[in-house]
N, C-alpha and C positions, 0 to 999 in steps of 0.2 A: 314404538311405532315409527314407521321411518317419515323422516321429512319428504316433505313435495317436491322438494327440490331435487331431492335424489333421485327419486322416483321418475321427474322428468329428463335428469339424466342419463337414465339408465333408460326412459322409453328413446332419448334422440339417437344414443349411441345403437342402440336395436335397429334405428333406421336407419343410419351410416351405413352398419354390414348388411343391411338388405340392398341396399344400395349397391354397394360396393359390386357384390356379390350375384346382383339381377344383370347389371350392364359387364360383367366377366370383367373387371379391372385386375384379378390375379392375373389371367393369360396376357396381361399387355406390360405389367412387371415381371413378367417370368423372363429372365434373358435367354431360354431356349426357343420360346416361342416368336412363330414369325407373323405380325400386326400390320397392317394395312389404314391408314386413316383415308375417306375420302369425303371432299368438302366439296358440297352442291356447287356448281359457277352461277346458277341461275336466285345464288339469296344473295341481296344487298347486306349491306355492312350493317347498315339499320333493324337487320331483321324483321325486312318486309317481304315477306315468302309470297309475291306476285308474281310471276312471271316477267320478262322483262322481251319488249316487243325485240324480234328478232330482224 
């Protein structure tokens, strides 16, 4: 019978490539492909997703 341990193993790594594989991380390792990052200016460095008066 297999241990727990493996078992949880084998379910986190399951979640790793769903991961991976949900947010396309191959096409931004791919060095053919062309990737665009763009980072909100309106979030603080704190991670308070308010708006910030203009």
């Amino acid at each position: 019978m297999a241990n727990l341990f493996d078992v949880a193993m084998v379910f986190a790594v399951a979640l790793l490539v769903a991961l991976v594989l949900s947010f396309n991380i191959p096409e931004m390792l791919d060095d053919q492909s062309t990737v665009t990052l763009v980072k909100n200016p309106r979030h603080t460095r704190y991670g308070d997703h308010r708006q910030r008066p203009e």
